[in-house]
C-alpha positions as CSV (number, residue, x, y, z in Angstrom):
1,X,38.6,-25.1,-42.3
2,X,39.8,-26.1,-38.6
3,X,43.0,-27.3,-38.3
4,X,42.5,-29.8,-36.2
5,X,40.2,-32.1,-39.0
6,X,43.3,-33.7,-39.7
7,X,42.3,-36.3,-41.9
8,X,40.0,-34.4,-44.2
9,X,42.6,-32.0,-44.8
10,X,45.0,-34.5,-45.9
11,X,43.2,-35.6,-48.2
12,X,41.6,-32.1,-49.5
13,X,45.1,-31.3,-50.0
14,X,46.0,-34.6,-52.0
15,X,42.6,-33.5,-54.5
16,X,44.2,-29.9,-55.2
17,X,47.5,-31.0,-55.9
18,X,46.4,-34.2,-58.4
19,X,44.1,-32.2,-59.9
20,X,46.6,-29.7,-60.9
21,X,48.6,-32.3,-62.3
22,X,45.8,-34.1,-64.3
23,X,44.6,-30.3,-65.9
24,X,47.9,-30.0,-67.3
25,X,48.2,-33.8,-67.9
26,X,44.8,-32.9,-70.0
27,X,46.0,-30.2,-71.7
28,X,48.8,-32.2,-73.8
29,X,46.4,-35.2,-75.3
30,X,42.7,-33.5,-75.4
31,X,41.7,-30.3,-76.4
32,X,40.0,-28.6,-73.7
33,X,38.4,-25.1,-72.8
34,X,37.4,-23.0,-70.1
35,X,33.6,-23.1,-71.1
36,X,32.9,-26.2,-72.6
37,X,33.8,-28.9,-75.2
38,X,35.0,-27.6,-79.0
39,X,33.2,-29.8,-80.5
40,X,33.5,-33.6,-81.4
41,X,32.7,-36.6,-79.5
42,X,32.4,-36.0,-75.4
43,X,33.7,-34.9,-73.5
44,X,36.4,-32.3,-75.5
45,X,36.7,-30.0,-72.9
46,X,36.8,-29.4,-69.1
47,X,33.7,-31.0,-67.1
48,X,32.8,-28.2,-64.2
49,X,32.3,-29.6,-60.7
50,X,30.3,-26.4,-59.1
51,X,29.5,-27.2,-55.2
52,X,26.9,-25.0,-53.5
53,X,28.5,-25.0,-50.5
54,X,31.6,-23.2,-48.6
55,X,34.8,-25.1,-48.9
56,X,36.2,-27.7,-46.2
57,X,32.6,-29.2,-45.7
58,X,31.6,-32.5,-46.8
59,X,30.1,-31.9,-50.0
60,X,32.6,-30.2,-51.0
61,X,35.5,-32.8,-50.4
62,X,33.3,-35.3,-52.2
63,X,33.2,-33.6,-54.8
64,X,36.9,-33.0,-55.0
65,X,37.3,-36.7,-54.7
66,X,34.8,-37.7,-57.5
67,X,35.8,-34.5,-59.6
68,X,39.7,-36.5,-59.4
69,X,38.7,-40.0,-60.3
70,X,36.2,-38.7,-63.0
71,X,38.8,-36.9,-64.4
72,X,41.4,-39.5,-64.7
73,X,38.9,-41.8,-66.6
74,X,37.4,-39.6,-69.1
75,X,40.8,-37.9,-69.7
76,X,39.4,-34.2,-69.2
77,X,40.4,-31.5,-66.3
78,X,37.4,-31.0,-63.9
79,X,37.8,-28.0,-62.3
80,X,35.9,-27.8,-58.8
81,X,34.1,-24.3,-58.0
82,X,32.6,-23.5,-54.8
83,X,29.3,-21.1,-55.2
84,X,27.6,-21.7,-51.3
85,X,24.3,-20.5,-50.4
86,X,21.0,-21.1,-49.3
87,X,22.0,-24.8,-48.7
88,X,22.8,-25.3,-52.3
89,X,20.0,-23.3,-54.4
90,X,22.1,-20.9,-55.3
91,X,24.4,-22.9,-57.3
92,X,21.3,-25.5,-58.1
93,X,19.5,-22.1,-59.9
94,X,22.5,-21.7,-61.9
95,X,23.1,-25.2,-62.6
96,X,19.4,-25.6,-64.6
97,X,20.5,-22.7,-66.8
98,X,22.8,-24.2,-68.2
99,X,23.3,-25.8,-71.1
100,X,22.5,-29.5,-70.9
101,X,26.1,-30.8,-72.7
102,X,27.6,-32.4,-70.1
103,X,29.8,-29.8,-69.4
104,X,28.9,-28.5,-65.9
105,X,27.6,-31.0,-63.4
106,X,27.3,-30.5,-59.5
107,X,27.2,-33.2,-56.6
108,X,23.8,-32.0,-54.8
109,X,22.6,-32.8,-51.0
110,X,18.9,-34.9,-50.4
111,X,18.4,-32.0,-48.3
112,X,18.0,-29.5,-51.0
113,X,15.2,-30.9,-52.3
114,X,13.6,-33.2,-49.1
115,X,13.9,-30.7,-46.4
116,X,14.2,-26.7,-47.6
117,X,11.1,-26.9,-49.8
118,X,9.6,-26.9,-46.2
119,X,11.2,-23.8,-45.6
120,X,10.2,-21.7,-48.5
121,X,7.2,-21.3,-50.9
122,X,6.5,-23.7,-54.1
123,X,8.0,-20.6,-55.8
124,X,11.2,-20.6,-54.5
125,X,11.6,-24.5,-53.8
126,X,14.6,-26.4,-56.0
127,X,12.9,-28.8,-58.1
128,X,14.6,-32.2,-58.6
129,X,12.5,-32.4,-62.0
130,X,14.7,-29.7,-63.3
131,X,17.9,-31.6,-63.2
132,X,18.9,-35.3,-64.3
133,X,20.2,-37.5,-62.0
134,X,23.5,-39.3,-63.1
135,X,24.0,-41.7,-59.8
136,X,23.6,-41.8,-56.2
137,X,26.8,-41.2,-54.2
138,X,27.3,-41.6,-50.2
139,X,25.5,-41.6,-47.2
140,X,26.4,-38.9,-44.6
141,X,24.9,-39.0,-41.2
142,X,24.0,-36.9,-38.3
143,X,26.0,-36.2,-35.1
144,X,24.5,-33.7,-32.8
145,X,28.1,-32.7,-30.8
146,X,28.8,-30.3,-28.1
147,X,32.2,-28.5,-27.0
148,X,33.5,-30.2,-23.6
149,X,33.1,-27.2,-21.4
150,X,29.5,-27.1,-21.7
151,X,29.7,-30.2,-19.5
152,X,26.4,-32.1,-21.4
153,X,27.0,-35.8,-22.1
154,X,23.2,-36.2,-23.5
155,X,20.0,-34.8,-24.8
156,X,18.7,-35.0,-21.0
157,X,21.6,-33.0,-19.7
158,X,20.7,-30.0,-22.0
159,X,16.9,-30.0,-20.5
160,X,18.1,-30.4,-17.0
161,X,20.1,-27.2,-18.0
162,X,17.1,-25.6,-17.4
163,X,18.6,-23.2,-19.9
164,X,18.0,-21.7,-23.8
165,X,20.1,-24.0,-25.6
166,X,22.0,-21.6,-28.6
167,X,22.3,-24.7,-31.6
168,X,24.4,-24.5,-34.9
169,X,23.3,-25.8,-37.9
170,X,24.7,-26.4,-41.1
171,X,22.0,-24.0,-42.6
172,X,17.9,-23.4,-43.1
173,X,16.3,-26.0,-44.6
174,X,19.0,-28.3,-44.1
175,X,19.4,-32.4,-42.3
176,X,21.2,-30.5,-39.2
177,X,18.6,-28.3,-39.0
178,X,15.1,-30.8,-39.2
179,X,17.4,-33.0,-36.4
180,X,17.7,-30.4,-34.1
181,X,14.5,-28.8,-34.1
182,X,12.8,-32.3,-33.8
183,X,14.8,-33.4,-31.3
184,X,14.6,-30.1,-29.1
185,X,11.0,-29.8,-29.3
186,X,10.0,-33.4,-28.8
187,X,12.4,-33.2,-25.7
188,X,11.0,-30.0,-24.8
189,X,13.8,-28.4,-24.5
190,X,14.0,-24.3,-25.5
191,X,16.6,-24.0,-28.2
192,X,16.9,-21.2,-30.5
193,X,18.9,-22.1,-34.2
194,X,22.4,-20.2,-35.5
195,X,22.4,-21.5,-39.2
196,X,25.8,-21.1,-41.1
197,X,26.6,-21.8,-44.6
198,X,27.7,-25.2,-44.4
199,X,29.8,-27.8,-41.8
200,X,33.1,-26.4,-42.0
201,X,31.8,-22.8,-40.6
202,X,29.3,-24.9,-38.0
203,X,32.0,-26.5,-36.5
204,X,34.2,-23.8,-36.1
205,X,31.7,-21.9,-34.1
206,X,31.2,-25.2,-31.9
207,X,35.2,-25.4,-31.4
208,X,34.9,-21.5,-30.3
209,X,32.0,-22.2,-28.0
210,X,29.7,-20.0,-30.0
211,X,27.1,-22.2,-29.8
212,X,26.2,-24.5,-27.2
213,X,25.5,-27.9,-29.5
214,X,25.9,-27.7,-33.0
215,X,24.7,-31.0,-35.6
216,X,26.7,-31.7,-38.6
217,X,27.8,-34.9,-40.4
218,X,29.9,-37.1,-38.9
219,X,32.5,-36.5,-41.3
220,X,32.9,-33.0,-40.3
221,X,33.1,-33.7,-36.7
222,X,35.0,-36.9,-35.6
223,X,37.9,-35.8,-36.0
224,X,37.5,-33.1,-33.2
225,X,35.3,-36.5,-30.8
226,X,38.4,-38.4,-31.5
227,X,40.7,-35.6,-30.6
228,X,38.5,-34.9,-27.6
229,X,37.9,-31.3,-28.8
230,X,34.1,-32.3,-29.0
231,X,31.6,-34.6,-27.0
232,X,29.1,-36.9,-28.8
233,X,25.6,-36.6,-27.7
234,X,23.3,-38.3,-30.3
235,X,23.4,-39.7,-34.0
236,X,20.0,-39.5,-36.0
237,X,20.4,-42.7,-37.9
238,X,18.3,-45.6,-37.4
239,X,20.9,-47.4,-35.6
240,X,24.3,-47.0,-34.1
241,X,26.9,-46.2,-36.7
242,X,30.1,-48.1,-36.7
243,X,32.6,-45.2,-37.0
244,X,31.1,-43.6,-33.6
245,X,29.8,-47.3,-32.1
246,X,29.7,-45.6,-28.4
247,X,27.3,-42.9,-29.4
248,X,23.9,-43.9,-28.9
249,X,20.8,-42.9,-31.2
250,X,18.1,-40.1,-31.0
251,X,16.0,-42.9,-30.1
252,X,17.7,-44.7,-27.8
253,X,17.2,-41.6,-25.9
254,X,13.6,-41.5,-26.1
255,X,13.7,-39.1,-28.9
256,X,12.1,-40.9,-32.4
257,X,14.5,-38.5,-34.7
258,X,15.8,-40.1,-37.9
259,X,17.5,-37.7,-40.2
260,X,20.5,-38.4,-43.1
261,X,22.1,-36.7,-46.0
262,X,23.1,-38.3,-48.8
263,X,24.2,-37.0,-52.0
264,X,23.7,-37.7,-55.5
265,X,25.7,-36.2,-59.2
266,X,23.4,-34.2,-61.5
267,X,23.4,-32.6,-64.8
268,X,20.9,-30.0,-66.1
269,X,17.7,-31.4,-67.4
270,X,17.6,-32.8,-70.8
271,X,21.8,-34.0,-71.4
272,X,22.1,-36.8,-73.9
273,X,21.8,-40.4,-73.1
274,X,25.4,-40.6,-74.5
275,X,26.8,-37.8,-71.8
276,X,24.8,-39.4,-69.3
277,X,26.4,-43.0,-69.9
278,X,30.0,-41.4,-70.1
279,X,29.2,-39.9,-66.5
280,X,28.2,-42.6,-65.2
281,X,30.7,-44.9,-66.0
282,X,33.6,-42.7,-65.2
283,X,31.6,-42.2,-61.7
284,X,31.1,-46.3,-61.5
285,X,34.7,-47.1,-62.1
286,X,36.0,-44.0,-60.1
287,X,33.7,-45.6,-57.1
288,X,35.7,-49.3,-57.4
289,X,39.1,-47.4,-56.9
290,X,40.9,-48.3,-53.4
291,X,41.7,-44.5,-53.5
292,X,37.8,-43.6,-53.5
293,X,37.2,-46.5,-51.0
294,X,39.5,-45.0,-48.6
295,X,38.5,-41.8,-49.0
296,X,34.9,-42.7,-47.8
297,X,35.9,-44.6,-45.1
298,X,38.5,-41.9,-43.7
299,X,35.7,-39.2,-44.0
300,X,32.9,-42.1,-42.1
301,X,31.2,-41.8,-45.7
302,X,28.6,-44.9,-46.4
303,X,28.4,-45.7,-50.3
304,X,25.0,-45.4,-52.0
305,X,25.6,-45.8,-55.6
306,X,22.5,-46.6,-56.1
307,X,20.2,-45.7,-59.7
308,X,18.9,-42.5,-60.5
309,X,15.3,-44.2,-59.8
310,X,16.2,-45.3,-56.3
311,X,18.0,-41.8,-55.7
312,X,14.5,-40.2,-56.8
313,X,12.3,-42.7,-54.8
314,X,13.9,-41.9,-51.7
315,X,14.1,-38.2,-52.1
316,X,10.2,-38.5,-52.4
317,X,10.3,-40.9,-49.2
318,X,12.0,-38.5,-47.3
319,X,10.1,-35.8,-48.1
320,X,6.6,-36.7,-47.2
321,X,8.0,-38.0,-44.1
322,X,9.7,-34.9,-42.5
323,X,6.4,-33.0,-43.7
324,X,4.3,-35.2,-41.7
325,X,7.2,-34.8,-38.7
326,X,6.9,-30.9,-38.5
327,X,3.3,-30.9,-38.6
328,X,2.8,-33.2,-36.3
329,X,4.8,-31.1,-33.6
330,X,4.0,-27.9,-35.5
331,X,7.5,-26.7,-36.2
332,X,8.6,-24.2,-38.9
333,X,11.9,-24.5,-40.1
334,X,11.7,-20.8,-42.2
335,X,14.7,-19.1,-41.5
């Protein structure tokens, strides 16, 4: 991860360390395991936090944050592994073989299942149907973000270019990647994608000049704005948002593009009502802490604890209005 997301990195840091601590705190007053529970009421054994996505990116320090606060309410290690790919499928796949006990749960991205079915056949598309829905999470917008010697300011100084505009995303099928392509072909601008596996390789490029423009969550870039390692040159969200209030919308730009991520904590189809419950309440309660509060605000995270119902509402929302968006300007987003 760059260096120079101070912040973040702080608090990454902070996760590693306490959770360390509470494994071995674990260890002494519940009986725990490397697969599972031993048996007995739940949870009896370590809860496994898997994150389909590389680490340093922001699903992956929200899930370090809620992995910590989980684990000091239900009194159980949560170990956090990172499996990326494929914007999340990969570790989605192996999340709805599992066993349905509780015992390994994942924070998954809106994108997954709103935006790369687009990308792919039925076949391979990640259903939501296959998973249950525990609660909704955050709210993580879009910044599309250049590096300063590129010398753009807005989405009209990239078509005055006159040029092929080389744009990172955060990977096919992904929020970063429906933003960009709307915007660029609504502005008419030529643009040609450079997926990675998640934010934290995205911005890297951007910081190397790699790419020319690059969009990622807000999270993962305003550290660099504030630094002035990066320039600002639209948000996708409906209006401006008030941890980048000088950085004017898509569509105050002329461009209609409204795209977000938000994230939501799953478990394999099928877990008991009593897991489910014990999830969620350790989630609820790790939400009210002032250390999870902080930890949104630092990393320009907007809470959406919201039901499983209003998490699944949305998804289907979402999806039936980026389908209408690419066909209307007849853009494939297949990798």
């Amino acid at each position: 991860m760059p260096a120079s997301r101070t912040t973040p990195r702080r608090i990454l840091a902070g996760v590693l360390g306490t959770a360390a601590a509470i494994a071995l705190t674990a260890c002494g007053g519940v009986k725990t395991t490397s697969t599972g529970g031993a048996g007995g009421e739940y949870p009896s054994g370590n809860i496994e936090f898997s994150v389909g996505a590389s680490p340093g990116g922001s699903t992956d320090l929200i899930t370090r944050a809620l992995a910590q606060g989980m684990a000091k309410e239900l009194g159980v290690s949560t170990p956090v592994l990172n499996k990326p790919g494929a914007n999340g499928a990969l570790n989605a796949k192996e999340l709805q073989s599992a066993a349905p006990d509780g015992y390994k749960i994942a924070v998954q991205n809106a994108s997954l299942f709103t935006i790369t079915p687009l990308t792919v056949s039925p076949a391979e598309a990640t259903k939501i149907d296959s998973f249950d829905v525990i609660t909704g999470i955050s709210r993580d917008d879009y910044v599309m973000a250049t590096n300063p010697k590129s010398g753009y300011t807005s989405i009209k100084d990239m078509k005055k270019a006159g040029k092929t505009i080389r744009y990172g995303t955060t990977g096919v099928g992904t929020g970063a990647q429906l933003a960009s392509a709307l915007t660029f072909k609504s502005a008419g601008i030529e643009a040609t994608a450079v997926p990675f596996d998640g934010g934290a390789p995205a911005l890297t490029a951007l910081l190397g000049n790699q790419v020319d423009v690059s969009t990622m969550q807000i999270g993962e870039a305003i550290e660099n704005v504030k630094a002035g390692k990066l320039v600002p040159l639209a948000v996708f969200s409906k209006e401006r948002i008030p941890y980048m209030p000088d950085v004017p919308t898509a569509t105050e730009q002329g461009f209609d593009v409204q795209v977000t991520q938000y994230r939501f904590l799953t478990a394999p189809r099928g877990a008991p009502q009593d897991v489910k419950t014990k999830l969620l309440d350790a989630a609820k309660k790790t939400f009210a802490t002032p250390e999870y509060k902080k930890f949104n605000e630092q990393n320009s995270l907007t809470p959406m604890e919201v039901t499983p119902e209003e998490v699944l509402s949305s998804l289907q929302g979402d999806t039936a209005t980026y389908k209408k968006q690419l066909d209307e300007f007849g853009i494939s987003l297949a990798g």
